[in-house]
DRENFIMI-216414 format. One record per residue (C-alpha): residue in one letter; x, y, z. Coordinates in nm, 4 decimals, padded with zeros to 6 digits. Example, Ala and Ser with C-alpha at 12.3 -4.5 7.8 and 13.67 -1.06 7.14 Angstrom:
# residues 2
(node "A" (01.2300 -00.4500 00.7800))
(node "S" (01.3670 -00.1060 00.7140))
This chain:
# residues 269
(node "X" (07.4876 -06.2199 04.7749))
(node "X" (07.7920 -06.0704 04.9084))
(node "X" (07.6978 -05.7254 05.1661))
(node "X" (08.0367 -05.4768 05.1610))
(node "X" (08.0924 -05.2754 05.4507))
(node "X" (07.9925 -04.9999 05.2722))
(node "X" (07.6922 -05.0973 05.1427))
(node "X" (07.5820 -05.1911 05.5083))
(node "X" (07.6215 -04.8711 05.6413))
(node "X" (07.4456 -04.6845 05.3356))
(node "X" (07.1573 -04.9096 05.4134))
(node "X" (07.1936 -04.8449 05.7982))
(node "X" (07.1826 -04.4387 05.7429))
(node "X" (06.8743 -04.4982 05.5203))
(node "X" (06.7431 -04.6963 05.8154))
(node "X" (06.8096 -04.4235 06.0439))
(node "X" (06.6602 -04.1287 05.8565))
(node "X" (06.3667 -04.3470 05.8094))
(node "X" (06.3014 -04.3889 06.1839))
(node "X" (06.3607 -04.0356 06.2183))
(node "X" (06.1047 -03.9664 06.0182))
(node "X" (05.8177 -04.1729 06.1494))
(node "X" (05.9590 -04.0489 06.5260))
(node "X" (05.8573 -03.6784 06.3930))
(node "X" (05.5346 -03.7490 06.2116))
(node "X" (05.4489 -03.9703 06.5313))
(node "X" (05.5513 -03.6406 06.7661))
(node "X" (05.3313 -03.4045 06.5087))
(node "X" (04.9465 -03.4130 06.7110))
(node "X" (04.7153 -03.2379 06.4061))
(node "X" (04.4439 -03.0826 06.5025))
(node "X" (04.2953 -02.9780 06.2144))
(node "X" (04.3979 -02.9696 05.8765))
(node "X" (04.1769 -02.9009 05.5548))
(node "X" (04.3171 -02.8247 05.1635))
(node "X" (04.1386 -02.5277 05.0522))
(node "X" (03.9308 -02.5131 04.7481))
(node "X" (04.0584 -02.8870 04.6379))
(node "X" (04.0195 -03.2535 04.7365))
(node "X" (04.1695 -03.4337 05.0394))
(node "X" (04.5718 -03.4888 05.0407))
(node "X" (04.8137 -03.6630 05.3118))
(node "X" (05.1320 -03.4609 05.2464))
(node "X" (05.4732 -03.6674 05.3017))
(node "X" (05.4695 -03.5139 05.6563))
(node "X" (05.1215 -03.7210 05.7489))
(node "X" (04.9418 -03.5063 05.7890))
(node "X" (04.5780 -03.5556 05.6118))
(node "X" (04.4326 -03.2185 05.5001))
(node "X" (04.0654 -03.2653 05.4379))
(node "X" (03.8730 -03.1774 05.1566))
(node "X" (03.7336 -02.8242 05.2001))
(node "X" (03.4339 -02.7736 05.3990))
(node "X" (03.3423 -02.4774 05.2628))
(node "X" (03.3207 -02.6016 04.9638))
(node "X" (02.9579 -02.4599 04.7693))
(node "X" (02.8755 -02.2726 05.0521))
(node "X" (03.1158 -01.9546 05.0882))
(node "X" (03.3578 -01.8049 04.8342))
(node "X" (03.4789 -01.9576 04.5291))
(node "X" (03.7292 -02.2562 04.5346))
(node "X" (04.0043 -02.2828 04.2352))
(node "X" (04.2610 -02.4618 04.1067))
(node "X" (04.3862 -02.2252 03.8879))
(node "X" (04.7628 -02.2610 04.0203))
(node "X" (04.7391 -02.6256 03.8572))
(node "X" (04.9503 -02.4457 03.5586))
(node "X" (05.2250 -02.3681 03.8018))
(node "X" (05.4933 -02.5802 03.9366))
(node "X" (05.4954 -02.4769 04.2934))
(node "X" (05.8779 -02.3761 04.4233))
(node "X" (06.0082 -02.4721 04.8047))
(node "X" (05.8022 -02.7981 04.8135))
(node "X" (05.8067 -03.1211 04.6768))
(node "X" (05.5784 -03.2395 04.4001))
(node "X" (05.3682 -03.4469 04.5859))
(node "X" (05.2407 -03.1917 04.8139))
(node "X" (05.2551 -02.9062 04.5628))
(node "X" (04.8647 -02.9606 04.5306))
(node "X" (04.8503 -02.7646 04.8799))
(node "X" (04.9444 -02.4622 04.7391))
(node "X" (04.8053 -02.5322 04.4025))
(node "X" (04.4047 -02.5101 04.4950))
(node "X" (04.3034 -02.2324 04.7273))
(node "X" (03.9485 -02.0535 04.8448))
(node "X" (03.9251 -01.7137 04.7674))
(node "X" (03.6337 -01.4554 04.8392))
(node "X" (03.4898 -01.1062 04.7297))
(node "X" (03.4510 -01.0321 05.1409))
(node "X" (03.5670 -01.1189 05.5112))
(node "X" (03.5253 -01.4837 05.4937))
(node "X" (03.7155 -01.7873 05.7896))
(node "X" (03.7253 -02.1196 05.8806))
(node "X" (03.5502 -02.2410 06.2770))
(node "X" (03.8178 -02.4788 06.4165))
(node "X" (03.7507 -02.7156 06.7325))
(node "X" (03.9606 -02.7234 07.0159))
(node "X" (03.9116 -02.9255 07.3095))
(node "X" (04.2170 -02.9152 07.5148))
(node "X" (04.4194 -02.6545 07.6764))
(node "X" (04.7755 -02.6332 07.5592))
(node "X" (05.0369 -02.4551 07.3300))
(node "X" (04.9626 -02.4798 06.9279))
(node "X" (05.0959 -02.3507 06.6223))
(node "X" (04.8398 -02.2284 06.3182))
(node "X" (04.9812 -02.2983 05.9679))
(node "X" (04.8259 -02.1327 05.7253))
(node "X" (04.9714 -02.1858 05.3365))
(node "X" (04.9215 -01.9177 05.0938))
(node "X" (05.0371 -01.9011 04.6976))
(node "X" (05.0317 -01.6512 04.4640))
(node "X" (04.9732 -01.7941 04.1364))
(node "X" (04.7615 -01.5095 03.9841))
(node "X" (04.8798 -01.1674 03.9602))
(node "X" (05.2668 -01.0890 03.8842))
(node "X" (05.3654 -00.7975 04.0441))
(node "X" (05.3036 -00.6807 04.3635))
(node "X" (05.0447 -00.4658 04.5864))
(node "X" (04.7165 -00.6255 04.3944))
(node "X" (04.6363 -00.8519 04.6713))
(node "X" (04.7419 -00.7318 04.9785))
(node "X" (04.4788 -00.8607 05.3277))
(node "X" (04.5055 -00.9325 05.6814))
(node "X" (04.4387 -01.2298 05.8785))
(node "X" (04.2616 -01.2268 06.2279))
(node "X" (04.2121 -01.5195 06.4681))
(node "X" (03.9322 -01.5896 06.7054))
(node "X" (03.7753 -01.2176 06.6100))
(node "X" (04.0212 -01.0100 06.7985))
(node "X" (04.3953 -01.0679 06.7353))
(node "X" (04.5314 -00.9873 06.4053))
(node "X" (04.8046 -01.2858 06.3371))
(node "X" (04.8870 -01.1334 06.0199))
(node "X" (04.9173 -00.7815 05.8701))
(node "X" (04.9286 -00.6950 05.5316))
(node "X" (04.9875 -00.9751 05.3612))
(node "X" (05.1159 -00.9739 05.0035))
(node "X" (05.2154 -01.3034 04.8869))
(node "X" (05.3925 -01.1915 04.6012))
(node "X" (05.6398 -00.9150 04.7590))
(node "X" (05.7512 -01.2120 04.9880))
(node "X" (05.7990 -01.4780 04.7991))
(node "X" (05.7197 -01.3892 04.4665))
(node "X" (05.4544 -01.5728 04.2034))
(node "X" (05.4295 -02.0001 04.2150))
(node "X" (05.6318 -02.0177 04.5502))
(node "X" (05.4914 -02.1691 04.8902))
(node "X" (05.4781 -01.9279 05.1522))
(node "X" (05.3852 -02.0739 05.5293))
(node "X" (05.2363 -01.7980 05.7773))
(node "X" (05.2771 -01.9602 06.1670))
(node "X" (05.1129 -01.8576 06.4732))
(node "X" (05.1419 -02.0097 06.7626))
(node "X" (04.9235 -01.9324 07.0802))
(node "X" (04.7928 -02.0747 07.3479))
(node "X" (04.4600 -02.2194 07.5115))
(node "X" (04.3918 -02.2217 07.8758))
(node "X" (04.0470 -02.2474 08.0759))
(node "X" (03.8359 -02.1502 07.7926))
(node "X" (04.0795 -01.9073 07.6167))
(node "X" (04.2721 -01.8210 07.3428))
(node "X" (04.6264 -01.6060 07.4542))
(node "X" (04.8296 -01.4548 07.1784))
(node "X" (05.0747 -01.2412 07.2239))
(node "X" (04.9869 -01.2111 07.6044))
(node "X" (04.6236 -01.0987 07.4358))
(node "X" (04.3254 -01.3141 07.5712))
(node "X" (03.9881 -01.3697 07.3932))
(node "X" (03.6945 -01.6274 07.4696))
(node "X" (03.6501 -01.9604 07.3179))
(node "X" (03.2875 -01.9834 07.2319))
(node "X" (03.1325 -02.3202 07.1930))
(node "X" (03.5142 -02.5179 07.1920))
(node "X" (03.6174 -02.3501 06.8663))
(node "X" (03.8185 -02.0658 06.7445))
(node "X" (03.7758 -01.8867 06.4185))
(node "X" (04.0843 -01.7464 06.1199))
(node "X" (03.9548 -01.4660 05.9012))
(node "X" (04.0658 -01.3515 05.6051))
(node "X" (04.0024 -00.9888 05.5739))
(node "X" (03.8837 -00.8209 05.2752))
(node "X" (04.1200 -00.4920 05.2067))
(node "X" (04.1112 -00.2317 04.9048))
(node "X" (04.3396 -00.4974 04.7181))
(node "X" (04.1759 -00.7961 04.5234))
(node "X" (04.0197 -01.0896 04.7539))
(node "X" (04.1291 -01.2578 05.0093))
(node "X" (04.2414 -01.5742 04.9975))
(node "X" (04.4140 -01.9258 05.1195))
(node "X" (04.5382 -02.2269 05.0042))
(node "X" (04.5638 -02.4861 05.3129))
(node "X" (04.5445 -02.4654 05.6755))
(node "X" (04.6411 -02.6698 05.9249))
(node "X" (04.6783 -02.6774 06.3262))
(node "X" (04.9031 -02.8676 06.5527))
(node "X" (04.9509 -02.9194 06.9074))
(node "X" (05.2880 -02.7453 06.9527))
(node "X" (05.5521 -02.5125 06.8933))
(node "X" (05.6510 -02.3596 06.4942))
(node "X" (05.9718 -02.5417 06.5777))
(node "X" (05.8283 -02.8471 06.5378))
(node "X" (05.6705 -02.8012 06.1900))
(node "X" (05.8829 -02.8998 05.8852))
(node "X" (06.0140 -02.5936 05.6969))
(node "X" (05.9533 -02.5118 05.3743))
(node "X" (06.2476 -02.5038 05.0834))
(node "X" (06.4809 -02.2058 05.0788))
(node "X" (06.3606 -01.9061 04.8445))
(node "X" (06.5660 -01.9225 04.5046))
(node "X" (06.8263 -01.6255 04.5004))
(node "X" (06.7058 -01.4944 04.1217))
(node "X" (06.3065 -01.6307 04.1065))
(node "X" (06.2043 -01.6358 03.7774))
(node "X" (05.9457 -01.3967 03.6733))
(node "X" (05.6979 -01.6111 03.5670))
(node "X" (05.8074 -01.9707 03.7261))
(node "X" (05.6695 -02.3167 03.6318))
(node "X" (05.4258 -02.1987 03.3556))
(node "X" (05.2891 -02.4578 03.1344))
(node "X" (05.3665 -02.4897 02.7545))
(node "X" (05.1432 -02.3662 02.4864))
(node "X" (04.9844 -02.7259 02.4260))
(node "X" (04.8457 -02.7566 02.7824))
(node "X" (04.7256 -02.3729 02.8316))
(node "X" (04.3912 -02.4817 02.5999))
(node "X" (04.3104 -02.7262 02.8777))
(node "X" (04.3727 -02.4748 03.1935))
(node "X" (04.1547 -02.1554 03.0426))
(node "X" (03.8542 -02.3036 03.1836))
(node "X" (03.9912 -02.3412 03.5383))
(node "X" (03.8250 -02.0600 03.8310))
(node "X" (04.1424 -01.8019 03.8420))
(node "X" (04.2042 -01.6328 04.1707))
(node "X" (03.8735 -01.4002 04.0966))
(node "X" (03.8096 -01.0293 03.9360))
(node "X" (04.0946 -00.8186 03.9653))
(node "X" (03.9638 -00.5174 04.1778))
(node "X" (03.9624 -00.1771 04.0087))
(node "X" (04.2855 00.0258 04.1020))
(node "X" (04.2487 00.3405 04.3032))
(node "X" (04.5190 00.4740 04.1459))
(node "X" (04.4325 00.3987 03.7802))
(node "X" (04.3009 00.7710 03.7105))
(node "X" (04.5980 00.9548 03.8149))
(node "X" (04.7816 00.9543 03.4607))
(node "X" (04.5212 01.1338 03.3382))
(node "X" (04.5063 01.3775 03.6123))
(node "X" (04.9240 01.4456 03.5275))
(node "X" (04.8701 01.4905 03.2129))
(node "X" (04.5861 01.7724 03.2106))
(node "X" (04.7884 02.0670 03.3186))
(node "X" (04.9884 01.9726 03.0225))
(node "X" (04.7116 01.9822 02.7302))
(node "X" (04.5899 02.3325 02.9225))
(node "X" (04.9442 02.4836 02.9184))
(node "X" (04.9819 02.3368 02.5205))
(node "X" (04.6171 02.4495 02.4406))
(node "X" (04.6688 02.8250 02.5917))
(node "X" (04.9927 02.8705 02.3951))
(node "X" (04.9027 02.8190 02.0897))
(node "X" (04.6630 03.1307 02.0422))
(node "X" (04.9654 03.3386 02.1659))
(node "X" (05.2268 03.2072 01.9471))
(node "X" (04.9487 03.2641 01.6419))
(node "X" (04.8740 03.6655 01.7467))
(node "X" (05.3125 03.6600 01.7644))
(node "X" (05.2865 03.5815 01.4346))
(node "X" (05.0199 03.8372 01.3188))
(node "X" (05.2738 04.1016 01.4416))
């Protein structure tokens, strides 16, 4: 068989990137790395995400976002963002660390429930005392069926945890995430994953689509008999705010219902 020039370097660059990519899984030390509410997965990065330990024990698991093509990541992994643990209160994950040293926290979210935003909207504390994450609302970032990866790095030295030049104690060589329970729907999370080292050194996600589509990825009517029995992402919680049409609208029906004995003595006269 005859090998062109150019056919030797194609396969050379493929060679290349290929090495380049073992080099950077090799570099990426994982701590510890669990797929919420679903089943183990090694993504393409290798790292192996095991299955969830919480699983029958707190919360509710659910693979609801099954029915959604997951944007900014590629189809093999898209099961990371696809299952996720969700719960009516506070609940977390206890993670070991044994070693002093910089990390970086991953944690993957996905909206693949509500489509709009400000229904679930929660914070995110680590180790009991530093709030990583304010506010959250997966859907105003990224909107509904895209990855969206939350990092934190921080530090551990001699028996403690330093973010943001904030210390707390490690108790019993492991450090705890929370998921906070607002006034907005339930908490929730869809992988997590820790590694020894900076954000800088964790693959990035896709870039955000400029125009998302409002409802991306949805299944067609054939398959949607097969998904209604999957857990969705839980009870939407009643809206504060649900009452105040009403409230507008009873001056009106007073002002309406005191006029119209007036206009009928007018018309007496």
């Amino acid at each position: 068989m005859r090998v062109t020039s150019t056919s030797l370097s194609v396969h050379l660059m493929q060679l290349l990137f290929l090495l380049q990519l073992v080099a950077g899984i090799r570099a990426l030390e994982v701590i510890y790395a669990i797929n919420a509410g679903g089943e183990a997965h090694t993504d393409r990065n290798g790292i192996r995400y095991s299955r969830d330990p919480l699983h029958g024990k707190v919360g509710t698991g659910s693979d609801y976002g099954r029915q959604l093509v997951i944007g900014r990541v590629n189809s093999d992994d898209q099961i990371l963002y696809q299952t996720e643990r969700y719960h009516h209160s506070t609940f977390g994950y206890d993670i070991p660390i044994k070693e002093d040293g910089e990390y970086t926290l991953i944690l993957k979210f996905c909206e693949v429930y509500f489509n709009s935003p400000n229904m679930k909207v929660f914070d995110v504390v680590l180790n009991g005392d530093h709030k990583v994450v304010t506010e959250l609302d997966i859907y105003d970032r990224v909107g509904r069926g895209m990855a969206h990866d939350e990092m934190v790095p921080f530090s551990v030295q001699g028996g403690k945890l330093i973010y943001n030049e904030e210390e707390s104690d490690i108790l019993g060589g492991k450090i705890r995430v929370e998921f906070i329970k607002g006034y907005r729907d339930n908490p929730k999370i869809n992988a997590i994953a820790v590694i020894k080292g900076s954000p800088e050194d964790v693959p990035e996600l896709g870039p955000l689509p400029s125009e998302p589509d409002e409802y991306p990825g949805l299944i067609d009517d054939e398959e949607e008999v097969s998904t209604r029995t999957r857990q969705t992402s839980g009870p939407r919680t009643p809206d504060p705010y649900a009452s105040e049409d009403s409230s507008i609208l009873l001056p009106v029906f007073i002002a309406v219902g005191a006029f119209i004995p007036l206009l009928f003595c007018l018309c007496k006269l």
